[in-house]
C-alpha positions as CSV (number, residue, x, y, z in Angstrom):
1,X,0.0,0.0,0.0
2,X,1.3,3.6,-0.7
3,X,0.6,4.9,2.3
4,X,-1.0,3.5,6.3
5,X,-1.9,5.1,9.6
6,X,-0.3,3.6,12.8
7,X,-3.8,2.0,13.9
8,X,-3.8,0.0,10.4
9,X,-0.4,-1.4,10.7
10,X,-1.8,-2.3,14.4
11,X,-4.5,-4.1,12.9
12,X,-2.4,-5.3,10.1
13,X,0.0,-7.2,12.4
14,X,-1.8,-7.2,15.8
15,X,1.4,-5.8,17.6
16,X,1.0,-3.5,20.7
17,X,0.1,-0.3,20.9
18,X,3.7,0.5,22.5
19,X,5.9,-1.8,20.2
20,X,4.3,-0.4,17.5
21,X,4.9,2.8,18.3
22,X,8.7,2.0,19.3
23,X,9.2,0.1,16.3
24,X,7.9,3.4,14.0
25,X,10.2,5.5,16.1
26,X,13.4,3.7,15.5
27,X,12.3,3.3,11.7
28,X,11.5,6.9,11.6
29,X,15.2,8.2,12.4
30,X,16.3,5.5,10.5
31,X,15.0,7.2,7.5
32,X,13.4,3.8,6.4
33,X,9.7,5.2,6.8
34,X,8.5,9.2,6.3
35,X,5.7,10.9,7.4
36,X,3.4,12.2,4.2
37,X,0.6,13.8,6.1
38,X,-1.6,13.3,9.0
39,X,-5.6,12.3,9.0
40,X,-8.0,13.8,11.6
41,X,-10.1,11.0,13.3
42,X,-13.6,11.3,14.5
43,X,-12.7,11.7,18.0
44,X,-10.0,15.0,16.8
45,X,-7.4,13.0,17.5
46,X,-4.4,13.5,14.7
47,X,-3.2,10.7,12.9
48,X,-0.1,10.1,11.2
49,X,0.2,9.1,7.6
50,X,3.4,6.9,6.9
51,X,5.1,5.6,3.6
52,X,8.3,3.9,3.2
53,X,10.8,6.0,1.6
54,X,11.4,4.5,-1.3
55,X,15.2,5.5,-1.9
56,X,16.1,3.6,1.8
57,X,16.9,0.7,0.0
58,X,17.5,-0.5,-3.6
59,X,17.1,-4.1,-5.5
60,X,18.4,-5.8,-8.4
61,X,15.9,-7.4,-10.2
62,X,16.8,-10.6,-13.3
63,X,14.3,-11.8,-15.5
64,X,15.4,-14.3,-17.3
65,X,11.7,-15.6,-19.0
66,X,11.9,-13.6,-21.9
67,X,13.8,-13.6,-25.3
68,X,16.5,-11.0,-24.2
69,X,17.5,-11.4,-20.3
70,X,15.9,-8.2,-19.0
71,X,17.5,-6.5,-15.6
72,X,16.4,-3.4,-13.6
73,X,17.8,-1.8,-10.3
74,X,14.6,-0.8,-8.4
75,X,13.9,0.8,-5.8
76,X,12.6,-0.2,-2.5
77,X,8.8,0.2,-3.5
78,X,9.8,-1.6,-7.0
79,X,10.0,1.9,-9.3
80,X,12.5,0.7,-11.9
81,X,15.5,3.3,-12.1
82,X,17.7,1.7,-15.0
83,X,17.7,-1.1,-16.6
84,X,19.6,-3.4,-19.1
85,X,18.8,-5.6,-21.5
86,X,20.6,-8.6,-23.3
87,X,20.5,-10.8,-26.2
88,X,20.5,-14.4,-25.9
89,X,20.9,-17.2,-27.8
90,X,17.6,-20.3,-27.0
91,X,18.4,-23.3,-25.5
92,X,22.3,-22.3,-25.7
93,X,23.9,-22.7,-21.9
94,X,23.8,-19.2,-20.6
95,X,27.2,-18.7,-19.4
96,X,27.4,-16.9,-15.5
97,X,29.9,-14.0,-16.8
98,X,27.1,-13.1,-19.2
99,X,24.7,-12.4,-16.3
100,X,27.5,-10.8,-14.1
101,X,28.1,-8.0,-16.5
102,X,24.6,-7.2,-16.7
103,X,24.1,-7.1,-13.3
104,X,27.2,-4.4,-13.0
105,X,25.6,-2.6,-16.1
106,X,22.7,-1.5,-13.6
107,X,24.9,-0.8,-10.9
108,X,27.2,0.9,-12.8
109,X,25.9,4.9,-11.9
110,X,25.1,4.1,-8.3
111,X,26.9,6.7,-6.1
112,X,28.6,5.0,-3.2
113,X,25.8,5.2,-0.4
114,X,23.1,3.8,-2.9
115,X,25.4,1.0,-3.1
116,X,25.7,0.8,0.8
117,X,22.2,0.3,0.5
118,X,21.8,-2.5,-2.2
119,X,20.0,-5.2,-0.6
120,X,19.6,-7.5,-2.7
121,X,19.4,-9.8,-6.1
122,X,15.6,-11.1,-7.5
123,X,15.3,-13.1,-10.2
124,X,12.6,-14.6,-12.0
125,X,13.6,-18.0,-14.2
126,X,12.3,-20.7,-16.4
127,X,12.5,-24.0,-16.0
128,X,12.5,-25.8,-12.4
129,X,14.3,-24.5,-9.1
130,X,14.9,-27.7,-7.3
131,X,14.9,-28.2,-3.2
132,X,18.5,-28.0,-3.0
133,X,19.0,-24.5,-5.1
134,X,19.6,-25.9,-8.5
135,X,18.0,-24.6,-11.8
136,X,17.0,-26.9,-14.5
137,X,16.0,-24.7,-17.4
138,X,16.4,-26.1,-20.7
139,X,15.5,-23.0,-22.5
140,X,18.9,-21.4,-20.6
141,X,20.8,-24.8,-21.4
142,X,20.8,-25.3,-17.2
143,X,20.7,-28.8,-16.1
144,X,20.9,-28.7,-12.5
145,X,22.7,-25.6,-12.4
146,X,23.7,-23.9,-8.9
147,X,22.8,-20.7,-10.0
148,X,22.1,-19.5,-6.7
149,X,25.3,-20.3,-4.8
150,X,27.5,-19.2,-8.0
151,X,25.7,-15.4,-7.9
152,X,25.7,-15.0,-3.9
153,X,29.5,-16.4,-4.2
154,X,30.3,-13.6,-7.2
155,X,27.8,-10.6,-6.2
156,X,28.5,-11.2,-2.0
157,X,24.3,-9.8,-2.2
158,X,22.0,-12.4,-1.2
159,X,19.8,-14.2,-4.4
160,X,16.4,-14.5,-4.3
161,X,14.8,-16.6,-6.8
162,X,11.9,-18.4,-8.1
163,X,9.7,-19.3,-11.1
164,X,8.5,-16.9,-13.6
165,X,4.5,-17.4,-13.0
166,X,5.3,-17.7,-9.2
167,X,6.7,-14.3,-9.7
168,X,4.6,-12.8,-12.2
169,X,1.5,-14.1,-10.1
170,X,3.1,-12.2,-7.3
171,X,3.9,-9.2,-9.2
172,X,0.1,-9.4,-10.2
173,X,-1.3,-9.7,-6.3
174,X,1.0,-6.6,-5.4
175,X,0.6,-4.0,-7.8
176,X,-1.5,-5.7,-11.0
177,X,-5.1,-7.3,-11.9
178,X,-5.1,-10.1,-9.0
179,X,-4.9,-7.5,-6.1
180,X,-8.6,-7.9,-4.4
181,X,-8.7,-11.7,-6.3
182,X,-8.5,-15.1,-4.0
183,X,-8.5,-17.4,-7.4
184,X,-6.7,-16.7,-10.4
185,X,-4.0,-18.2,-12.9
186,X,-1.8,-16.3,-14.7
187,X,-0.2,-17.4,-18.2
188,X,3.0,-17.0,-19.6
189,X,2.8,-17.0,-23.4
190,X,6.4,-16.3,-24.7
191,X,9.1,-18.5,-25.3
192,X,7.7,-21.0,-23.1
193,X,4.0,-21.7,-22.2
194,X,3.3,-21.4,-18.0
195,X,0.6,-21.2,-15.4
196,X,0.8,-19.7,-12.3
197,X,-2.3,-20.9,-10.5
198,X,-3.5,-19.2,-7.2
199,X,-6.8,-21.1,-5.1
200,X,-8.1,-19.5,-2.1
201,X,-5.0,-17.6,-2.1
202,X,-2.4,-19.8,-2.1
203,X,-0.1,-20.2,-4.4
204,X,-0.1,-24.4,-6.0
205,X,3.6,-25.6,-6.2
206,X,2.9,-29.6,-6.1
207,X,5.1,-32.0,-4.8
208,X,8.1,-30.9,-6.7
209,X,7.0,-27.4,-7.3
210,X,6.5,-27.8,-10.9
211,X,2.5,-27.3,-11.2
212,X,1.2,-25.4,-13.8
213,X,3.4,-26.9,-16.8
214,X,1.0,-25.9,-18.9
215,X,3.0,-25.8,-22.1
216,X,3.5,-29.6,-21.8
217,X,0.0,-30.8,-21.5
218,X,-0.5,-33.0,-24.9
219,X,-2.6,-30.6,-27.1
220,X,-2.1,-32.3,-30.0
221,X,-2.1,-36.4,-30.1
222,X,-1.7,-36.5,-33.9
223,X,1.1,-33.5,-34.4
224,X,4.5,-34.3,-35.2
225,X,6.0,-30.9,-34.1
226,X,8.5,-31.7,-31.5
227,X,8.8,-29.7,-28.4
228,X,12.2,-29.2,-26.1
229,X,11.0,-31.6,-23.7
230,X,11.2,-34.4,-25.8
231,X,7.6,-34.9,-26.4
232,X,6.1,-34.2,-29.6
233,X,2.0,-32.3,-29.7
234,X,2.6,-30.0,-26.5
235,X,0.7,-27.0,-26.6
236,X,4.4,-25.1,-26.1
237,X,5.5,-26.9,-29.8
238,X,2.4,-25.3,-31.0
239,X,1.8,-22.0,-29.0
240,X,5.3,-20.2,-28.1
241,X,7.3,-18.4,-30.0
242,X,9.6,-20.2,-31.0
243,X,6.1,-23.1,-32.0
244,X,4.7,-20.3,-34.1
245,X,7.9,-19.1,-36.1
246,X,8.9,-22.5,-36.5
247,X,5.4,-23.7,-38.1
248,X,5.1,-20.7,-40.0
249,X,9.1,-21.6,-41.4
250,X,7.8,-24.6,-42.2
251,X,4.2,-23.5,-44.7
252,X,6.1,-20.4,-46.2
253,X,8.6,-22.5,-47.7
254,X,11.4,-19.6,-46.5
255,X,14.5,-20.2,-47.3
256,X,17.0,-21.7,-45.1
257,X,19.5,-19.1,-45.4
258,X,16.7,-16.2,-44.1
259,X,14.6,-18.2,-41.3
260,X,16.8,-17.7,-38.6
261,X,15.8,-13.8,-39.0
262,X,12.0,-14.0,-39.0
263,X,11.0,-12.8,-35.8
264,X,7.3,-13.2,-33.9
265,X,6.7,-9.5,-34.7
266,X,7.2,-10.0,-38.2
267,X,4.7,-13.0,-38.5
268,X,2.1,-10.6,-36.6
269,X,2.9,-8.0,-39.3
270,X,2.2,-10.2,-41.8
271,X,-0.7,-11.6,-40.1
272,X,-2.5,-8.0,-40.3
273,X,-1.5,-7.8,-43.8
274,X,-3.8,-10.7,-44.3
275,X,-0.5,-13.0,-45.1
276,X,-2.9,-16.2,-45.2
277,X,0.2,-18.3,-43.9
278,X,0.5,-16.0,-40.5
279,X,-3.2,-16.3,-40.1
280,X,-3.4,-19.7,-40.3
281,X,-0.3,-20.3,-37.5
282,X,-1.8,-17.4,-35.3
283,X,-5.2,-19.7,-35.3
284,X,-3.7,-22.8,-34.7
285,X,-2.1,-21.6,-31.7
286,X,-4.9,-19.3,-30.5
287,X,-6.8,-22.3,-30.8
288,X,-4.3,-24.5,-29.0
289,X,-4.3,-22.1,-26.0
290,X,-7.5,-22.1,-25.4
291,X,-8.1,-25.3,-25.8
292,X,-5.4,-25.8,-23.2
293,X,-6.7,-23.4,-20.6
294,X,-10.2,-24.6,-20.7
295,X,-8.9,-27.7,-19.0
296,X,-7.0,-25.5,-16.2
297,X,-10.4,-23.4,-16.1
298,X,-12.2,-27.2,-15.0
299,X,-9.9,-28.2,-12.5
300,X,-9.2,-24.6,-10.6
301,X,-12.5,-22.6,-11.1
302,X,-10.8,-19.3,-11.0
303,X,-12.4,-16.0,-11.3
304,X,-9.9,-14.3,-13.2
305,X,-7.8,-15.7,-16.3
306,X,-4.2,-13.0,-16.7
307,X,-2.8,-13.4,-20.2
308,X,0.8,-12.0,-20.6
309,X,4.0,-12.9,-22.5
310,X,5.7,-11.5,-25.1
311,X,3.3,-13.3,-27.7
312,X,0.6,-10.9,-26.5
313,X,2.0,-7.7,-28.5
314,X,-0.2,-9.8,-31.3
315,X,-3.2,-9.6,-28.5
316,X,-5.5,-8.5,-31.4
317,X,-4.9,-11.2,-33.8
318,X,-4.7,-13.8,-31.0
319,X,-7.1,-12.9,-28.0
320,X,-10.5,-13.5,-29.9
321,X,-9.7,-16.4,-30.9
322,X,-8.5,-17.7,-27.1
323,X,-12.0,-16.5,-25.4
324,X,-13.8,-18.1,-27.9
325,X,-11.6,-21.6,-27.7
326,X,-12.4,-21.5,-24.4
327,X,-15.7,-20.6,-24.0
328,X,-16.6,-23.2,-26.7
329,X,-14.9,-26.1,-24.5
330,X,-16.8,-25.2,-21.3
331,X,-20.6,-26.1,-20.6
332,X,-23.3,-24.1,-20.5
333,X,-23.8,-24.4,-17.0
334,X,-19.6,-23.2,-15.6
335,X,-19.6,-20.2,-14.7
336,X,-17.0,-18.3,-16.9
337,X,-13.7,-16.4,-15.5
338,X,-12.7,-13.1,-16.9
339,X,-9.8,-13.4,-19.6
340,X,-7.7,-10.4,-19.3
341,X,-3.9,-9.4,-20.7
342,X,-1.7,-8.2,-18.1
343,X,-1.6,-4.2,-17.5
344,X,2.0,-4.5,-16.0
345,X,3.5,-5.4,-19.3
346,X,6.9,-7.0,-20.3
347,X,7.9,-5.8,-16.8
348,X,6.4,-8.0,-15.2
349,X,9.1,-9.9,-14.8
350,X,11.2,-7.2,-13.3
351,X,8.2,-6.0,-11.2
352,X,7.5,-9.3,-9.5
353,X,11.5,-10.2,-9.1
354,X,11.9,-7.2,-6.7
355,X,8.6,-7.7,-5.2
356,X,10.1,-11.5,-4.1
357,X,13.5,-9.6,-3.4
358,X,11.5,-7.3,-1.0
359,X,9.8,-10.1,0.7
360,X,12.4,-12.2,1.4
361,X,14.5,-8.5,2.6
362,X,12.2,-8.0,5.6
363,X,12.0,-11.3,7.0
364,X,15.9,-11.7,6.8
365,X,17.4,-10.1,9.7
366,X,20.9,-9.4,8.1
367,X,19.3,-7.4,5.3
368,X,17.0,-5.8,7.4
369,X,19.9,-4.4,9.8
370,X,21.5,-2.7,6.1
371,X,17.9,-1.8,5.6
372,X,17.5,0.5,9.0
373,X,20.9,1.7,9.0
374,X,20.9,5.4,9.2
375,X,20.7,7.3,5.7
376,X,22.7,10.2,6.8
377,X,25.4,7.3,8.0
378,X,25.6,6.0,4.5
379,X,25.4,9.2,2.8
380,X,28.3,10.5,5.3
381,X,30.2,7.5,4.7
């Protein structure tokens, strides 16, 4: 929230009277919280209105979902204040030097007390992080890779990471569409196909937190096109990017020596031009996704449906067809969820890696000691 009285974060936490009161004090001349204004209550009694200052602490925030690896430095209410961006090659072993020089690229006009004050590193990731900190994300060429313990080892920041629809779904209960919503999934469509699926509230991670593979649910029993996993008919072969470029590749009759340049915005360029090719790939795979959610839509009953990805920047040619896929494999009698597209954009990613970097800061009490450190100490020092 942007802004609370000291009888809502009373009510909020069901402290004291007193310890709150201490607590606000110390934060207070910290320079970790500022007082914005004061409300009158009914009773004439004053009433303080307090906001974190957002400049007390700064983030690093990785998203490594999308096409290009996408990284921010944030501040400590998520307000991005540079960010980097780069290219990557799919399914390729992303090599840890290449993600330590874009983590210094963000950090690189920091003056020395807004370094004193970075807490720490978020970072949202395909793929599976397993119980013992390792990353198995074939799109990155990870297999069982300690991603974790090599970045706290090379950054000396702690790392805070998780699944990209865990933290998309989080980005969307903090700041996006989900906010006053107990049941919802949210849907990566980019170069992977994910759910994040929330019920009552809780966030579904199964026995070994891979629920909501939604891109490798068999879509297609009689399809040939092969997907990364091994399997052949998934709805990802069909409805990611790299599905739709390479189907299109394939009924174009492109040559080999220009395919590796077509991009996903070209084929939705083409698609608006009424290229019948484009339209036809665009179909199947609205089709496909549809198809696929209406089965997710059975099972979880949610009220809200969050669309987001990078293959939404064709949301015209694609969305119409989704809603009616779906509605068409759901009877009469379900009630239906609202199908939205995310209003937080491609920085989603970014959004919800600081928001799980800012969770995990105020329940750790080393980072929360750098956290209420005196500004005017850094500043001075």
């Amino acid at each position: 929230r942007p802004a609370v009285t000291r009888e809502e974060i009373i009510q909020t936490t069901g402290l004291n009277r007193g310890s709150t009161s201490q607590a606000l004090q110390y934060l207070s001349r910290a320079g970790t919280i500022l007082k914005i204004g004061e409300l009158k209550s009914k009773a004439g009694r004053r009433r303080d209105v307090l906001k974190l200052n957002p400049e007390a602490g700064y983030f690093i925030a990785v998203d490594l979902e999308s096409e290009r690896i996408r990284y921010a430095l944030t501040n400590l209410v998520g307000d991005i204040r540079f960010r980097w961006e780069q290219e990557t090659t799919f399914e390729q072993h992303l090599d840890l030097n290449h993600l330590l020089h874009g983590l210094e690229m963000v950090q690189r006009n920091l003056e020395p007390w807004q370094q004193s004050r970075l807490l720490a590193i978020g970072i949202s990731c395909p793929g599976m992080v397993e119980e013992n900190r390792l990353v198995t994300a074939v799109n990155l060429g990870w297999q069982k890779f300690p991603l974790l313990d090599k970045l706290t080892h090379a950054t000396s920041l702690p790392v805070f990471i998780s699944v990209g629809c865990r933290v998309y779904v989080l980005a969307e209960q903090g700041i996006g569409l989900a906010r006053n919503t107990t049941n919802c999934i949210y849907v990566e469509l980019g170069k992977g196909v994910g759910a994040g699926i929330v019920v009552d509230r809780r966030y579904l991670e199964g026995s070994s937190q891979t629920a909501g593979e939604l891109g490798h649910i068999t879509i297609d029993p009689q399809s040939n096109a092969q997907c990364n996993c091994g399997k052949k008919g998934c709805l990802e072969a069909i409805a990611s990017i790299s599905g739709v470029i390479r189907q299109y590749v394939q009924l174009s009759g492109v040559s080999s020596r220009s395919r590796k340049s077509i991009t996903i915005g070209e084929i939705f360029d083409k698609a608006r031009k009424e290229d019948p090719v484009a339209l036809q790939v665009l179909d199947r795979a609205a089709h496909a996704i549809g198809l696929g959610l209406s089965h997710l839509v059975l099972f979880f009953n949610p009220a809200l449906v969050i669309l987001g990805g990078e293959l939404l920047q064709g949301e015209d040619l694609l969305l119409p067809g989704i809603k009616r896929e779906l509605a068409h494999h759901l009877p009469a009698f379900f009630k239906k969820p609202e199908v939205s597209v995310t209003s937080l954009g491609l920085d989603i990613g970014l959004k919800g890696a600081a928001l799980l970097a800012f969770q995990h800061a105020v329940t750790n009490t080393v980072i929360l000691k750098r956290l209420t450190q005196p500004l005017t100490d850094a500043i001075a020092g």
